[in-house]
Each structure stands twice: as C-alpha cells, then as structure tokens.
mmCIF file of the N, C-alpha and C atoms, coordinates in Angstrom:
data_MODEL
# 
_entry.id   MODEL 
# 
loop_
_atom_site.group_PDB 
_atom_site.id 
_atom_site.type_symbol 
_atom_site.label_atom_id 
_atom_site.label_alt_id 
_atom_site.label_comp_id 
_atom_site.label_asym_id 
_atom_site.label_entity_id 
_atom_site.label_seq_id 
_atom_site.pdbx_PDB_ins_code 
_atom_site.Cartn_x 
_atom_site.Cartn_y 
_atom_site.Cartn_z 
_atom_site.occupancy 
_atom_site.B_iso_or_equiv 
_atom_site.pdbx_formal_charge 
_atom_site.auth_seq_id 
_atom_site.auth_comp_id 
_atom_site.auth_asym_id 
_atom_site.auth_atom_id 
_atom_site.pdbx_PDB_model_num 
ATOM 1   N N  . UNK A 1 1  ? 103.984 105.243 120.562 1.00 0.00 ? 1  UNK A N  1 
ATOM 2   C CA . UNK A 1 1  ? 102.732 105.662 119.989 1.00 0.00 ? 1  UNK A CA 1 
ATOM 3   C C  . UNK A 1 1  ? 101.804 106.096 121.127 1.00 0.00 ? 1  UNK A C  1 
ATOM 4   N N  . UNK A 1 2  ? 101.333 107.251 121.017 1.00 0.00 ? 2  UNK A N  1 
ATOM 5   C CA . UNK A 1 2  ? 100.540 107.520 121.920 1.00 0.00 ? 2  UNK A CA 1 
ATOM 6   C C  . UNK A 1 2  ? 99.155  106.714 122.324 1.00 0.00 ? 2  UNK A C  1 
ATOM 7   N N  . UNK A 1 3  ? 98.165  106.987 123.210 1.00 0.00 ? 3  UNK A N  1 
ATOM 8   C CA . UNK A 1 3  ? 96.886  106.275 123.406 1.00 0.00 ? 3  UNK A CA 1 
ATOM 9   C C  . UNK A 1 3  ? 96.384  106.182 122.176 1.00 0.00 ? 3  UNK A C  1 
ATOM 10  N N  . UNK A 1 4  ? 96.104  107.772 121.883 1.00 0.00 ? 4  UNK A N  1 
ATOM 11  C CA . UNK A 1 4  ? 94.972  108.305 121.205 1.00 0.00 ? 4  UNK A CA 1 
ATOM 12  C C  . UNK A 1 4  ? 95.037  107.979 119.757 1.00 0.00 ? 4  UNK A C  1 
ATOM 13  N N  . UNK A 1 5  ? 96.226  107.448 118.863 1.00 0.00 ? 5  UNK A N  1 
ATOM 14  C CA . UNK A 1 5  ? 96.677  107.051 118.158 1.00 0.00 ? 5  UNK A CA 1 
ATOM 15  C C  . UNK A 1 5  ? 95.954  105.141 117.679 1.00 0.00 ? 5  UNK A C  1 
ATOM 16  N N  . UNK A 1 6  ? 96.602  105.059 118.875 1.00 0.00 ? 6  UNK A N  1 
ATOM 17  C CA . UNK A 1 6  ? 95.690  103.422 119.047 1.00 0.00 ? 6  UNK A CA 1 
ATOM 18  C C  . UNK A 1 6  ? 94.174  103.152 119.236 1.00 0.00 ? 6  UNK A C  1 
ATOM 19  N N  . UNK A 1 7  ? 94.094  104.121 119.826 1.00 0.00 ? 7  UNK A N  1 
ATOM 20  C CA . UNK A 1 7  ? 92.232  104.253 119.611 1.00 0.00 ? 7  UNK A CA 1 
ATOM 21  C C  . UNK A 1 7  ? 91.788  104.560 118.477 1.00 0.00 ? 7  UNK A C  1 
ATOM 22  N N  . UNK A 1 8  ? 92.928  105.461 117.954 1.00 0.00 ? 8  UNK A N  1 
ATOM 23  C CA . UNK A 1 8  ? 92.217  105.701 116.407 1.00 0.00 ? 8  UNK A CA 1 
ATOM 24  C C  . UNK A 1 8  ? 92.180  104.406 115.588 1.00 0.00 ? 8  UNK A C  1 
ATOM 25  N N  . UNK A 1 9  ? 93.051  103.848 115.656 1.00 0.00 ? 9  UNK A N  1 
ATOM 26  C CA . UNK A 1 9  ? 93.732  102.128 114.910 1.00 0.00 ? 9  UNK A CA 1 
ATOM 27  C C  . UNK A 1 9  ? 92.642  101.394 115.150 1.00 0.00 ? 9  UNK A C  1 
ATOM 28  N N  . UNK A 1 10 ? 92.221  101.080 116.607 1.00 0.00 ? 10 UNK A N  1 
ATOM 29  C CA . UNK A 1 10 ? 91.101  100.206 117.400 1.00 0.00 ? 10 UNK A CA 1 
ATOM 30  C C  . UNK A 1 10 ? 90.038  100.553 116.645 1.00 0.00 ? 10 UNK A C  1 
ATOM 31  N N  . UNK A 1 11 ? 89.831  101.551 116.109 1.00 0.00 ? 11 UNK A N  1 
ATOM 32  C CA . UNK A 1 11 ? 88.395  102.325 115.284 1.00 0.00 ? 11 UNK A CA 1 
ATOM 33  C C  . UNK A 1 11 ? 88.619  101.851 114.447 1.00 0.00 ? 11 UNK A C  1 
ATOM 34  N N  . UNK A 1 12 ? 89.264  101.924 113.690 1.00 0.00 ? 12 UNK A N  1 
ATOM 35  C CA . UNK A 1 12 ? 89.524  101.769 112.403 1.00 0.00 ? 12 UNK A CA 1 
ATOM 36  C C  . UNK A 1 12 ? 89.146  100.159 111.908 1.00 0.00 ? 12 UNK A C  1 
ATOM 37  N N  . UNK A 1 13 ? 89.849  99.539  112.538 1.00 0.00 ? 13 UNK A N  1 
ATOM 38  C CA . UNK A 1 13 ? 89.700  98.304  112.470 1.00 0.00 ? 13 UNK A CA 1 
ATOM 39  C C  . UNK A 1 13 ? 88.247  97.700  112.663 1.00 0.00 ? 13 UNK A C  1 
ATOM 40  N N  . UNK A 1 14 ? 87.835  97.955  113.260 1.00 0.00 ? 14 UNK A N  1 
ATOM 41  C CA . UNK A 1 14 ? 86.223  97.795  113.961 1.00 0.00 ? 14 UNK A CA 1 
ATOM 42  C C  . UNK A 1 14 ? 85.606  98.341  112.549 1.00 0.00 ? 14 UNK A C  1 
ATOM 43  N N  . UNK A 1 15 ? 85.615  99.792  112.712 1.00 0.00 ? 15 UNK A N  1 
ATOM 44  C CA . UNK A 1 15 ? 84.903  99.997  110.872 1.00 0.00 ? 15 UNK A CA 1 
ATOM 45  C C  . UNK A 1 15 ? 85.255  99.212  109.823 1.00 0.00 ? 15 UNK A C  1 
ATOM 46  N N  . UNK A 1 16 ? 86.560  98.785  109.482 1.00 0.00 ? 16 UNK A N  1 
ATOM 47  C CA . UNK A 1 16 ? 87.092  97.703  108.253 1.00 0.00 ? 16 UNK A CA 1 
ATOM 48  C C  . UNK A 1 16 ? 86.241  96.687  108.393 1.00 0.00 ? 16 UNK A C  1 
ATOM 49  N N  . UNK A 1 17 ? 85.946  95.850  109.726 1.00 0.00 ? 17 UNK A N  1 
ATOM 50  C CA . UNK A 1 17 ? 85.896  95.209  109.883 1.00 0.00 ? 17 UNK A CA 1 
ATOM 51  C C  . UNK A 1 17 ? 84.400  94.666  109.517 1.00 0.00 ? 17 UNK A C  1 
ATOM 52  N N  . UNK A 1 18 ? 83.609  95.813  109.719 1.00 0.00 ? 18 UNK A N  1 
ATOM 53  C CA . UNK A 1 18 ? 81.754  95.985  109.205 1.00 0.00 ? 18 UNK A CA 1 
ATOM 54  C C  . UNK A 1 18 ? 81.899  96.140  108.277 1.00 0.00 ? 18 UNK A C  1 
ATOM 55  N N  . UNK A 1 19 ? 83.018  96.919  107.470 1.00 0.00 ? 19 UNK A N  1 
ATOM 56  C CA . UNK A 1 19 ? 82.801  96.917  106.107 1.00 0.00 ? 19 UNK A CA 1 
ATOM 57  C C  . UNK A 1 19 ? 82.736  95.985  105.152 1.00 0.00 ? 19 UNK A C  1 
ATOM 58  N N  . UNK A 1 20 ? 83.956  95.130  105.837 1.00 0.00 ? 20 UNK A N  1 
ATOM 59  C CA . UNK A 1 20 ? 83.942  94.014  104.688 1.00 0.00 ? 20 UNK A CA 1 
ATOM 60  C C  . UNK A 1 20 ? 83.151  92.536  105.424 1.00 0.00 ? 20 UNK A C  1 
ATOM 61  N N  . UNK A 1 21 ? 82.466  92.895  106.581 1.00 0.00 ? 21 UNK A N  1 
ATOM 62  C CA . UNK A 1 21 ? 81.415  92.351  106.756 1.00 0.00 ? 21 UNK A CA 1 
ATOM 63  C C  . UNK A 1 21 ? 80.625  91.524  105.536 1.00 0.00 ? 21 UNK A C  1 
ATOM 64  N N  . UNK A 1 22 ? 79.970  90.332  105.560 1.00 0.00 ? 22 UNK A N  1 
ATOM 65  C CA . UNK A 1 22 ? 79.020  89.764  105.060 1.00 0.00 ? 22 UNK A CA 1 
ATOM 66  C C  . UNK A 1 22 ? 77.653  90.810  104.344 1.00 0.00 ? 22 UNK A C  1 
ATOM 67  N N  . UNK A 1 23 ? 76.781  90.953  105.457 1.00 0.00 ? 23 UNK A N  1 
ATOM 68  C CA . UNK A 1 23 ? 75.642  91.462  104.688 1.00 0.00 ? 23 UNK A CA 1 
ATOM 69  C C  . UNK A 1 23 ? 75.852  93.334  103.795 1.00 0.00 ? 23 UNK A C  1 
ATOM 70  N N  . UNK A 1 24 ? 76.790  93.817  104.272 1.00 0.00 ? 24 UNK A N  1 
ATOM 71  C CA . UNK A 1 24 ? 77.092  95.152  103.630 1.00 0.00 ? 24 UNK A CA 1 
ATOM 72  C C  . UNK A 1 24 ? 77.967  94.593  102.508 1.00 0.00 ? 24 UNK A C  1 
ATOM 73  N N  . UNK A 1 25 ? 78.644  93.760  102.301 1.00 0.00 ? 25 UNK A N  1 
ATOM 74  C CA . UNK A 1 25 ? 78.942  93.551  100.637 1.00 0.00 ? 25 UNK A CA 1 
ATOM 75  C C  . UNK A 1 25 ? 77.863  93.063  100.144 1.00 0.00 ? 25 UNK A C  1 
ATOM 76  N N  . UNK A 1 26 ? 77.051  92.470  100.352 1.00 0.00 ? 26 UNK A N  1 
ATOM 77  C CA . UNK A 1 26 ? 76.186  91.676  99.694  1.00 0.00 ? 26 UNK A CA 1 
ATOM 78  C C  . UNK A 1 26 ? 74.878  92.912  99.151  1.00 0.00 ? 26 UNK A C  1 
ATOM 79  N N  . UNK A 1 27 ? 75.221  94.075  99.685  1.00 0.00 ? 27 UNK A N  1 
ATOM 80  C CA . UNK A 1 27 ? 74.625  95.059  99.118  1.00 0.00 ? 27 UNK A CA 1 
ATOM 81  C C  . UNK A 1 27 ? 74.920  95.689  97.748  1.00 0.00 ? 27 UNK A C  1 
ATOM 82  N N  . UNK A 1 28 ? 76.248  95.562  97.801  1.00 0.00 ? 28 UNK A N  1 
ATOM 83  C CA . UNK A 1 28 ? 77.226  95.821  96.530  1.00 0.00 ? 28 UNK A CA 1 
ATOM 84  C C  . UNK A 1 28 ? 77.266  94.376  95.599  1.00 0.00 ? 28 UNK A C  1 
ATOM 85  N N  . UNK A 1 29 ? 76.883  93.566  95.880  1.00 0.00 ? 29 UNK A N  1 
ATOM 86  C CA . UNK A 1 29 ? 76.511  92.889  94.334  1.00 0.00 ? 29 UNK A CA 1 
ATOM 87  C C  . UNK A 1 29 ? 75.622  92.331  94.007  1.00 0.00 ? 29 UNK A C  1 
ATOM 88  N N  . UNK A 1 30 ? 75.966  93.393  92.660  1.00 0.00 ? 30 UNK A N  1 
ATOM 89  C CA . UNK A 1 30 ? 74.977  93.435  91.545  1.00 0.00 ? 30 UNK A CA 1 
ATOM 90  C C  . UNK A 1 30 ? 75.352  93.227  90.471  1.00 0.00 ? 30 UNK A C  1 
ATOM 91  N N  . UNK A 1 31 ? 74.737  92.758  89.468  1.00 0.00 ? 31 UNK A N  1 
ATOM 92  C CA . UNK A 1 31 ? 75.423  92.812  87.860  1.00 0.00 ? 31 UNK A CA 1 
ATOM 93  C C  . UNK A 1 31 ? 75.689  94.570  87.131  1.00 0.00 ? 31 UNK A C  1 
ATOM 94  N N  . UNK A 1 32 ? 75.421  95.359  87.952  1.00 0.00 ? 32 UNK A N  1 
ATOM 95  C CA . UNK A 1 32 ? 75.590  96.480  87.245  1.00 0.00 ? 32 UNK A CA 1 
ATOM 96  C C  . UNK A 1 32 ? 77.116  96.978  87.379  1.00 0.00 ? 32 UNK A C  1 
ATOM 97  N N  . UNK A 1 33 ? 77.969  97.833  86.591  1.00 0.00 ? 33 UNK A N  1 
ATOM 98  C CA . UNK A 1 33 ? 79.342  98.226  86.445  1.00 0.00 ? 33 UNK A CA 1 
ATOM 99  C C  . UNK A 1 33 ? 79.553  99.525  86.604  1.00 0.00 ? 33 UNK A C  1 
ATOM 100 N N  . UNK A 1 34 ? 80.607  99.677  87.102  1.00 0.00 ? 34 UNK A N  1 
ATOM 101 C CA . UNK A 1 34 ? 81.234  101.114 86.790  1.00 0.00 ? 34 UNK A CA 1 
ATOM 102 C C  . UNK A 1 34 ? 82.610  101.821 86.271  1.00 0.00 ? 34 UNK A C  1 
ATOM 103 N N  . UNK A 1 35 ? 82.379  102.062 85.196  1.00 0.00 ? 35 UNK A N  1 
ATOM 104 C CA . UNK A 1 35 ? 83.467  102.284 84.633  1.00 0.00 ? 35 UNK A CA 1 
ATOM 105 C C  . UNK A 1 35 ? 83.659  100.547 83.823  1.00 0.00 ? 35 UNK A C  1 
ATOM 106 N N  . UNK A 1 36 ? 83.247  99.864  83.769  1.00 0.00 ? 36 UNK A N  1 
ATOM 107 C CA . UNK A 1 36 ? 83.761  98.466  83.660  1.00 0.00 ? 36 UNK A CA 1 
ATOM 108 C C  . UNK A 1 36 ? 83.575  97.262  84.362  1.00 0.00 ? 36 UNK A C  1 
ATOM 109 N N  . UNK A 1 37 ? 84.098  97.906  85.599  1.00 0.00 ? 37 UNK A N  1 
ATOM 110 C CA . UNK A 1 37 ? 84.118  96.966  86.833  1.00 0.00 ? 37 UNK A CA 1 
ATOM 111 C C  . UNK A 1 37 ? 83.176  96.566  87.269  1.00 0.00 ? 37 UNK A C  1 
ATOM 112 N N  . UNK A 1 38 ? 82.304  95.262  87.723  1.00 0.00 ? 38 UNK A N  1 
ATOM 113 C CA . UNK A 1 38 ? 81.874  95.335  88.717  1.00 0.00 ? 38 UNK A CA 1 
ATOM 114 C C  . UNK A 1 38 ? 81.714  96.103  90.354  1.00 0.00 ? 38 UNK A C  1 
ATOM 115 N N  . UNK A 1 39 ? 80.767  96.303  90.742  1.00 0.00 ? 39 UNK A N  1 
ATOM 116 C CA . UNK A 1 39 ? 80.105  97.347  91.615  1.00 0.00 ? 39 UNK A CA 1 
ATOM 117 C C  . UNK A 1 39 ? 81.065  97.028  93.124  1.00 0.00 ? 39 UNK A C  1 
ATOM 118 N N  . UNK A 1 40 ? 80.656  95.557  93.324  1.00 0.00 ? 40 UNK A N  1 
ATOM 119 C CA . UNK A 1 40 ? 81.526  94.779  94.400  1.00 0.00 ? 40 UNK A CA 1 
ATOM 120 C C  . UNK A 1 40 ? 83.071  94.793  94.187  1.00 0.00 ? 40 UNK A C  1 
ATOM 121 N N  . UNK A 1 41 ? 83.890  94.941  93.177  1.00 0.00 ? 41 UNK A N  1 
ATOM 122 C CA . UNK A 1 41 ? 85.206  95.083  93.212  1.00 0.00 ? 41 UNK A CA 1 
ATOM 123 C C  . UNK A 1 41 ? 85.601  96.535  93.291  1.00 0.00 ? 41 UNK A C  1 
ATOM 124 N N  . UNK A 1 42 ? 84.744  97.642  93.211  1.00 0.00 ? 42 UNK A N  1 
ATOM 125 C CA . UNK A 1 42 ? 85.251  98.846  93.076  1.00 0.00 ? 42 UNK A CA 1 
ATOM 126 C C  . UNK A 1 42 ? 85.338  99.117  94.630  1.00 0.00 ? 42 UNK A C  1 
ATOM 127 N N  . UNK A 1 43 ? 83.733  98.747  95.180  1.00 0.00 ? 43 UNK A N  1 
ATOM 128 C CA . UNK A 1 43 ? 83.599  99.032  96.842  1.00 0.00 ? 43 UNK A CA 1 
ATOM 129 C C  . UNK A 1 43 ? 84.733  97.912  97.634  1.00 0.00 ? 43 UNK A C  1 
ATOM 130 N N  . UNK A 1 44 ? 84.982  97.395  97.407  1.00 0.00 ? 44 UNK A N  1 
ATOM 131 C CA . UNK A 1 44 ? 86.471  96.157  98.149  1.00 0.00 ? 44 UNK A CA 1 
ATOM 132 C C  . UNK A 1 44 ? 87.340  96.944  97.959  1.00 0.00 ? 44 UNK A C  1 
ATOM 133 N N  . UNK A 1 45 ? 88.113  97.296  96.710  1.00 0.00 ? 45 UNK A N  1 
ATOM 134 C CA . UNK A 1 45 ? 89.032  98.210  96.408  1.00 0.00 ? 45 UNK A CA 1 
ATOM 135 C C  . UNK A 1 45 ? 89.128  99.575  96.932  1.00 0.00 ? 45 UNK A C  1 
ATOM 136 N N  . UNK A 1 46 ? 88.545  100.300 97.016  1.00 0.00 ? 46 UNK A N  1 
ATOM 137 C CA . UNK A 1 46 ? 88.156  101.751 97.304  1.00 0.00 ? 46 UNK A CA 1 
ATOM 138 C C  . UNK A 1 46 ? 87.567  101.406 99.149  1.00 0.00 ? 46 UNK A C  1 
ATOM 139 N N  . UNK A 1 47 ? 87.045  100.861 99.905  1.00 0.00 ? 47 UNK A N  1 
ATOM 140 C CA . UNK A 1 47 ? 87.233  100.454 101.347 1.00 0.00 ? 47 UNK A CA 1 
ATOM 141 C C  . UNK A 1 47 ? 88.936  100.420 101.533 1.00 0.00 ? 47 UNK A C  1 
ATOM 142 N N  . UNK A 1 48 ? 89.583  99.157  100.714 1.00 0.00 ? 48 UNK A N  1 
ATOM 143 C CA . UNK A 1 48 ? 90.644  99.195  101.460 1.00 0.00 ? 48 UNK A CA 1 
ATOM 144 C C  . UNK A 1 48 ? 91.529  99.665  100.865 1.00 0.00 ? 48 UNK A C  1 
ATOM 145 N N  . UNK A 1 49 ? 91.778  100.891 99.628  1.00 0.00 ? 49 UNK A N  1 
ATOM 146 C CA . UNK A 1 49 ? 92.554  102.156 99.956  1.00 0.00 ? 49 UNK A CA 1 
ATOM 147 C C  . UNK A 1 49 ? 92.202  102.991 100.802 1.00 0.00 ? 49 UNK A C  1 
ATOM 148 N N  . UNK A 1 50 ? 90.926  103.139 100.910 1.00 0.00 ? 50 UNK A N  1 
ATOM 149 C CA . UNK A 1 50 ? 90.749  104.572 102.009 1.00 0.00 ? 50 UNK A CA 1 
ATOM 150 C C  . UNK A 1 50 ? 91.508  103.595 103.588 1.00 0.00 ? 50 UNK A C  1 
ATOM 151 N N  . UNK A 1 51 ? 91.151  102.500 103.944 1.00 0.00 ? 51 UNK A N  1 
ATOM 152 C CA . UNK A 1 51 ? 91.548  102.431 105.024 1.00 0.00 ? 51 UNK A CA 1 
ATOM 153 C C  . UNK A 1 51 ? 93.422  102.042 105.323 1.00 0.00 ? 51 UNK A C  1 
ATOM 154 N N  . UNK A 1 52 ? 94.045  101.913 104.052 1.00 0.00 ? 52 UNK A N  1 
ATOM 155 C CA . UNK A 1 52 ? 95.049  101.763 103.971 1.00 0.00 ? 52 UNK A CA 1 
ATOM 156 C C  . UNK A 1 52 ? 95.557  103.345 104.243 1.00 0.00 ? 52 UNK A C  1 
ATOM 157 N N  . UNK A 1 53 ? 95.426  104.312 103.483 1.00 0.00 ? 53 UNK A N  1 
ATOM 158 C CA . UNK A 1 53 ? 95.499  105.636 104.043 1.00 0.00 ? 53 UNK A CA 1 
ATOM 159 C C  . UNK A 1 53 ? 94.923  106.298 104.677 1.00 0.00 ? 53 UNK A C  1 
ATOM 160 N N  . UNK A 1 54 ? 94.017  106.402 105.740 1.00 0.00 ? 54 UNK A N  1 
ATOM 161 C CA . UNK A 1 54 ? 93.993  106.790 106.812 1.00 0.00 ? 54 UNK A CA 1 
ATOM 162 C C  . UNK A 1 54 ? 94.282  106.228 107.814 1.00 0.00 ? 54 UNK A C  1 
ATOM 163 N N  . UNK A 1 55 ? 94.922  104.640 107.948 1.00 0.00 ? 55 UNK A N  1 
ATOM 164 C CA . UNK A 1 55 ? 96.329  104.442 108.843 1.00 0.00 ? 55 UNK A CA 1 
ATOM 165 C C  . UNK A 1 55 ? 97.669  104.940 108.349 1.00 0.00 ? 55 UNK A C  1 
ATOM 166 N N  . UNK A 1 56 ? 97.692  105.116 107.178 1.00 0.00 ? 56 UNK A N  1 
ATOM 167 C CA . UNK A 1 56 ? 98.935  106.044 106.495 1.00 0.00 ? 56 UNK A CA 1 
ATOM 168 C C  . UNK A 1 56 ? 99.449  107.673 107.468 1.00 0.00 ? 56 UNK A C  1 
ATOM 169 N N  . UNK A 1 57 ? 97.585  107.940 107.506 1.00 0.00 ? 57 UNK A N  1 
ATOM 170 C CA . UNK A 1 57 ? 97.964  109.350 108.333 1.00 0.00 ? 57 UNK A CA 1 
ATOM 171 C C  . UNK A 1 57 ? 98.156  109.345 110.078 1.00 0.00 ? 57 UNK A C  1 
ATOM 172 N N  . UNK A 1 58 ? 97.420  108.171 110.371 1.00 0.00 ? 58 UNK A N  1 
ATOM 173 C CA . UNK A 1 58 ? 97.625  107.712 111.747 1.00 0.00 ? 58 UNK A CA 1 
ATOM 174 C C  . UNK A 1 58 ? 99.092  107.835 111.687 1.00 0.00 ? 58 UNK A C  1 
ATOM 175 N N  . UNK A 1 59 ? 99.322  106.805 111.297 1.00 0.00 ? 59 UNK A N  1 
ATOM 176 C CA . UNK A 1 59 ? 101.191 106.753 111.555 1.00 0.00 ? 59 UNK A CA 1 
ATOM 177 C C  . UNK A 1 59 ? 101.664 107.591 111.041 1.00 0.00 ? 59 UNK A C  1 
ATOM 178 N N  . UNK A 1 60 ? 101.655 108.184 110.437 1.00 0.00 ? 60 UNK A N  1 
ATOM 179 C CA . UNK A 1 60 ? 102.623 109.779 109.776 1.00 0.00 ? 60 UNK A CA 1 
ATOM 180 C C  . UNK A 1 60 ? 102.299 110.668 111.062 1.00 0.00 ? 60 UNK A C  1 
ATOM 181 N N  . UNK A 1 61 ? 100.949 111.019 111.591 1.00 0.00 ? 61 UNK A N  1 
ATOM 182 C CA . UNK A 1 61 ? 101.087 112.099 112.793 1.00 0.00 ? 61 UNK A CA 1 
ATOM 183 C C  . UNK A 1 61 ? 101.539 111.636 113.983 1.00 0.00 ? 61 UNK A C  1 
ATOM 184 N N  . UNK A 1 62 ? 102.290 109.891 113.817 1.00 0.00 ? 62 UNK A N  1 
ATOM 185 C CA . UNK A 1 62 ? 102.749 109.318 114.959 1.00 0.00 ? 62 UNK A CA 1 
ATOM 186 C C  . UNK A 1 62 ? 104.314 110.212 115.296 1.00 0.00 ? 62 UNK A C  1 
ATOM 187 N N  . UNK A 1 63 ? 104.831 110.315 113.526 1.00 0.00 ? 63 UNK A N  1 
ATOM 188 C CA . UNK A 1 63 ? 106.280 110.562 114.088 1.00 0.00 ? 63 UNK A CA 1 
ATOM 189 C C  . UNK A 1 63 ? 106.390 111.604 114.859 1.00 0.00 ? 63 UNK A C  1 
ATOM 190 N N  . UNK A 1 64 ? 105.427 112.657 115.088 1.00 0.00 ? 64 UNK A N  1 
ATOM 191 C CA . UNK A 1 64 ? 105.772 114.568 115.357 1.00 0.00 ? 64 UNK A CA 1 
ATOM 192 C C  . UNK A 1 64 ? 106.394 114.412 116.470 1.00 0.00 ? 64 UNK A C  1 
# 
C-alpha cells in the first residue's frame, strides 16, 4: 500500500472518529424523525456507510 493511501486511512479515521464523537451526536438527538427513524440513527447509519465506502475506494485504488 502506498504512503498516500495510508494517509488517506489516517484521515479518515480521525474524521470517523469526531464524528461519532460525543458532543456532534448529541446534536442529532432529537425526538424528531425521518422517514420513521429517529434523527440520531439515520446520522450513525449514514456516517458509517459513507465511511465504510470511501475506505471501499481507498482499497479498490490500492490494487492498480
């Protein structure tokens, strides 16, 4: 794996990592819904698909 690859990872992680932070969820709940759901389960869910696939693409432009 190259550097630049792992720096991207090192980022990544660091952002996940504020995201699911304490006071930035605590922004997301509320009693209000979307679609159904609570506000706080959509933003948990939807954080960690996006960050599940964009290490998806990290490692996919690993193989070239």
């Amino acid at each position: 794996m190259k550097k630049r690859h792992k720096q991207k990872l090192v980022i990544l992680s660091i952002i996940l990592f504020l995201m699911f932070n304490v006071p930035l969820l605590l922004l997301f709940n509320s009693s209000e819904h979307f679609w159904g759901f609570p506000i706080i389960y959509v933003y948990l869910f939807s954080v960690w698909f996006i960050g599940i696939a964009i290490s998806f693409i990290v490692f996919k432009t690993t193989d070239e």
